[in-house]
N, C-alpha and C positions, 0 to 999 in steps of 0.2 A: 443397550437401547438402540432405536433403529432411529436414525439421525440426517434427516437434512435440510440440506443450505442451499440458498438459490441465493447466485449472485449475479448481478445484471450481465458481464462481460467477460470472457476468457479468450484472449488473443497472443499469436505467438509474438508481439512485439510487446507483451503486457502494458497497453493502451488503459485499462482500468486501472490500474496501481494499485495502492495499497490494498483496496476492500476485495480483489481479487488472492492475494498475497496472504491475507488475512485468515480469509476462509480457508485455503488448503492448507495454513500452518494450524488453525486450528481442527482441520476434520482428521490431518495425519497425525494429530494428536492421540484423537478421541478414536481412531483407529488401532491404534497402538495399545491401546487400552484394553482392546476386544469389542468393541461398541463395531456396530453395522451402520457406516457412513457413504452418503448419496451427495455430491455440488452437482445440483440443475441447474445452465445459463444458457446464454446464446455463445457461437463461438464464432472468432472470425479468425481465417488463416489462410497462408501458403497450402498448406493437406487438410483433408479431413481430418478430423479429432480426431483423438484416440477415446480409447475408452476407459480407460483408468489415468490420474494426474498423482503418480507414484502409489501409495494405498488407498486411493479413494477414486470409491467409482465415480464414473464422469458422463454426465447423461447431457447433450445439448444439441442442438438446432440452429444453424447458420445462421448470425445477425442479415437480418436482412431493415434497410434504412425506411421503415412507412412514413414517419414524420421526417420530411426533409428538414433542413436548420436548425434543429435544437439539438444537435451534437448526441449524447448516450439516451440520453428520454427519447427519443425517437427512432430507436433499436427494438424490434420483435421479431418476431416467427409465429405465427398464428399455432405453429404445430407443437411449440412447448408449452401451449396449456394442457394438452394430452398428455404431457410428460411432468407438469408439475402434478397434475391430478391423479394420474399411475402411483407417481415417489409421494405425495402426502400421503393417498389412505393408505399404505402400508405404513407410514412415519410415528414412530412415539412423542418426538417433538421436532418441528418445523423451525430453524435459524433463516431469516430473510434479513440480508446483507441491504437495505433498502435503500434506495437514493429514489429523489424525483424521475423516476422514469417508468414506462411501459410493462418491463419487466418486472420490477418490483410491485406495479400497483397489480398486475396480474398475480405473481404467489400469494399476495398478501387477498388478493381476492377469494382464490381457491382456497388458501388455507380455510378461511369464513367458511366459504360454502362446505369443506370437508370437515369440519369443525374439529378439526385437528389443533389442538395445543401450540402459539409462535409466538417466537419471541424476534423482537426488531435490535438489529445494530444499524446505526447510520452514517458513521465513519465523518460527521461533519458534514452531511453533503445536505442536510434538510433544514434550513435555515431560516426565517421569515423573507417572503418576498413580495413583494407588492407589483407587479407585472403582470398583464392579464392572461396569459400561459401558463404562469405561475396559479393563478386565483382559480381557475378554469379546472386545472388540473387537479388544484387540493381540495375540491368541492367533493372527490371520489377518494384521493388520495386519504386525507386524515383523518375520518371517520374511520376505514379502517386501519390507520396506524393506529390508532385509540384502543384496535381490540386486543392489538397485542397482550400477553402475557404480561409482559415486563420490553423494555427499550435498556439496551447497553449505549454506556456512555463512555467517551475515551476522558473528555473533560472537562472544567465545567464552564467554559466556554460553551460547548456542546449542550451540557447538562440547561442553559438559560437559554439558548435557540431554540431545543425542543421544547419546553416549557411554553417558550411562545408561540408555536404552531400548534401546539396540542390543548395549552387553555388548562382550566383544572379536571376537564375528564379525561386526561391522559392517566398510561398505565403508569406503573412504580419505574422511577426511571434508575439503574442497577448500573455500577461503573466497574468499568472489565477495561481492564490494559489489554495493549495488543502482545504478542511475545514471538520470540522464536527460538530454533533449537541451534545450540553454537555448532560451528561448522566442523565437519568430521577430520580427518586424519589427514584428507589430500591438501587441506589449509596452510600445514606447516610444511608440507611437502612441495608444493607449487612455488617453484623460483620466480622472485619478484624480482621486477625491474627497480631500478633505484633513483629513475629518473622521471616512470611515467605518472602521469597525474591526470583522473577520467572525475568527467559528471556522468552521473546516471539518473534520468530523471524524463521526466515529460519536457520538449524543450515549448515550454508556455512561459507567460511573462511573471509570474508567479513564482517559477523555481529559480530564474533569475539568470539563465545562462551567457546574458550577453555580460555580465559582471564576470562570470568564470575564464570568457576570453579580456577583458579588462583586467583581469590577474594574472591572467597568463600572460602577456602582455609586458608587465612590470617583473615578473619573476622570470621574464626570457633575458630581460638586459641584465640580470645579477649571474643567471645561470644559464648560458646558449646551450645548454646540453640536455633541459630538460623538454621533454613533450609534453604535449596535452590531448583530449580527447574528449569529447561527447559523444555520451551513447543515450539513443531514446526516439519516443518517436515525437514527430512535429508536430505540435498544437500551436502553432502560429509562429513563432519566435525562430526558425531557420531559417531563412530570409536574409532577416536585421541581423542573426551570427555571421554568416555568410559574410554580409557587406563589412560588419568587424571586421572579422578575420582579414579581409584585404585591404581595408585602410590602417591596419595596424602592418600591413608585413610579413602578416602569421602566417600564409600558407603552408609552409614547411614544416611549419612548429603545432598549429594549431588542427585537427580533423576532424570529423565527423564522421564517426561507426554505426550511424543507423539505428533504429531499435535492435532489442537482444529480446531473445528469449530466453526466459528463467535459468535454463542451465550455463546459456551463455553469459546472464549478466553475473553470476557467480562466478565462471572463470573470471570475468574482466577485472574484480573485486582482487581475486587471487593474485592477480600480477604486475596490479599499480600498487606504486610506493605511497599512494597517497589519494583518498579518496575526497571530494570538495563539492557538498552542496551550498549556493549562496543563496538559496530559497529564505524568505522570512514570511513570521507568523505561520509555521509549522505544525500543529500541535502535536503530533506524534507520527516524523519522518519514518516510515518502513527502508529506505532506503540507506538512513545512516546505522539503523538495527542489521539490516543485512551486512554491509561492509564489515561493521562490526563484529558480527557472529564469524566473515570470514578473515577475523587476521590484519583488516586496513586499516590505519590510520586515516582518521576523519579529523576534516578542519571543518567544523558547520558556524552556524551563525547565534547569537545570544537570543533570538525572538524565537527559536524553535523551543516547543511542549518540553523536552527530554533535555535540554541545554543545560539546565542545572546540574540536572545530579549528573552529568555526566563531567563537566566542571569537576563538581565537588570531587568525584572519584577518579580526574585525572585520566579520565577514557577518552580524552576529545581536547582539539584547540578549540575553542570559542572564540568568537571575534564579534568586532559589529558587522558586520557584512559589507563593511567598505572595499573594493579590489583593495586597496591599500594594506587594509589589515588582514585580507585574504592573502595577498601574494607575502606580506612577512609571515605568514603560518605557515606557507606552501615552503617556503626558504627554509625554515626554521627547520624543519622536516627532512627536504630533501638535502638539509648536510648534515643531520647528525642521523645513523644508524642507531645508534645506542637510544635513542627517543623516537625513534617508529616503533620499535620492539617493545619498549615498555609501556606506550599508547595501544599498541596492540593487545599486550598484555594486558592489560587494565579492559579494555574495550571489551574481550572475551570474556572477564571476572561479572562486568556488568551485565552483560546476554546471561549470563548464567545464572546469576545473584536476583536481578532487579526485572529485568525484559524476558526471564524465560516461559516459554509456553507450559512448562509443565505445570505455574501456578496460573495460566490461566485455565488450563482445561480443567485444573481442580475445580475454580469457581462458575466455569460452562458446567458442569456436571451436575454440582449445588442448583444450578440457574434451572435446566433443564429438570430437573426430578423434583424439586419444588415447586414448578410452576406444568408441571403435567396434569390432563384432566383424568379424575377420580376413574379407575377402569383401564388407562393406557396398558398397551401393552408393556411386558421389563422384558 
């Protein structure tokens, strides 16, 4: 099948997160498969894009900001409707990564006008809102989420937000876990630190980072030898770490690395002893799947989607998100060797068992060839 996905953002600080993350673990999926895979977005970066994001061609057009203040809804390029209208009519089915923004109500436009076969994933971001930006906007917006094919759901949190944006003439709404592929050979080969300990995450007040210097913080008076680190890019929240960091003393102990790009936040993963999101109400972190697939030992929080079963199987510390009970996880870790290994271990069993992509792209594949119109091209 010829297959593409338009996802709002692709930026070398990976500024979109998960739903960017998403798409190209699942098009390198469906590539791999022999399927002919297309991600149309805007791009923002240091170079020009490339033209392929490892198997998957990569067609896009510099964000440029039309709507000042509404943050990614006010991201386009006038000149990727050209480009999503090129990649549909050749498309046997259309995946649109959708959130409230520009970009997304533009594919989902064109897909209409090409009447090419789509199906919506929303990644949580389509919610009821009551704001007049909001109301303005879904006057254009939900009619056509409604033509979709089918809507993927992560869960069912998700599953009752869209229910209520959409009303009862929404499409069948179809629940697809996210997944990825465990990490290759260099995972066990990459010499880890035994001391360092990184966030990797958006630093917004949502993922909680000024709690990960309040743990570092507590777990520097038990152990002066450990570091810490955040990596990501700022959505509000660098500032108030900053001022932490130096009413606590942490200079020396605590840093700031910036956003990463993909291959880099892989390394970072590779070489901390210990990975620590304190994000709550999670529903499905891409960021503790990643650490995971590479080898890290994750201390996450009880309110994250994936909390349980990673619990039950002993892939993860769990806590409540207190520094407190964050930095005795952080402890608990960095003395004993013999339990990063076997969290690791366990953590890798999971990506492979429970989070892998290869049983999602089975039920994309299902998704897409059942919900093609009568005639598409195979």
């Amino acid at each position: 099948m010829r297959l593409v996905h338009v996802v709002t953002l692709v930026s070398d600080d990976g500024a979109f997160g998960g739903p960017t993350s998403v798409a190209v673990a699942q098009l390198e999926e469906c590539a791999a498969r022999g399927h002919d895979v297309t991600l149309v977005s805007l791009w923002r970066g240091r170079a020009p894009a490339a033209r392929r994001i490892g198997a998957v061609r990569f067609v896009s057009r510099p964000a440029w900001r039309l709507v000042p203040g509404q943050g990614c809804l006010g991201l386009m390029n006038p000149l990727l409707l050209r480009d999503l209208w090129r990649a549909m009519g050749r498309a046997d089915a259309v995946h649109v990564h959708a959130g409230r923004d520009l970009v997304s109500l533009a594919a989902l436009a064109v897909a209409r006008l090409r009447r090419t076969p789509f199906v919506t994933q929303t990644h949580g971001m389509v919610e009821p809102r009551t704001g007049t930006v909001a109301r303005v906007f879904d006057r254009l917006y939900v009619p056509l989420l409604r033509r979709a094919r089918c809507c993927l759901v992560l869960t069912e949190r998700e599953r009752r937000a869209l229910t209520a944006v959409l009303g009862p003439a929404g499409p069948p709404l179809v629940s697809l876990p996210n997944g990825l592929r465990p990490g290759g050979d260099e995972t066990s080969a990459q010499p880890r630190s035994g001391r360092e300990v990184i966030f990797l995450a958006r630093l917004h007040p949502r993922k909680r980072p000024e709690a990960f210097v309040e743990m570092a913080a507590l777990v520097h008076k038990e152990m002066s030898e450990a570091r810490f680190t955040l990596y990501g890019a700022d959505e509000g929240s660098l500032p108030a770490v900053r001022r932490l960091v130096a009413d606590r003393g942490l200079t020396d102990v605590v840093t700031y690395g910036g956003a990463l790009e993909h291959s880099a936040a892989l390394e970072a993963y590779r070489r901390a002893a210990v990975y620590v999101l304190p994000s709550v109400h999670e529903p499905f972190p891409m960021t503790v799947l990643e650490a995971l697939a590479e080898g890290t030992p994750v201390v996450c929080t009880d309110s994250s989607g994936i909390a349980a079963e990673l619990a039950r199987r002993d892939a993860a510390l769990v806590t409540d998100g207190s520094p407190e009970a964050l930095a005795d996880a952080v402890c608990l870790l960095l003395a004993d060797e013999d339990l990063r290994r076997r969290l690791a271990e366990a953590g890798r069993r999971a990506i492979d068992e429970v989070f892998s992509i290869r049983a999602v792209a089975d039920r994309l594949e299902e998704v897409y060839r059942h919900r093609r119109a009568p005639g598409a091209h195979r």
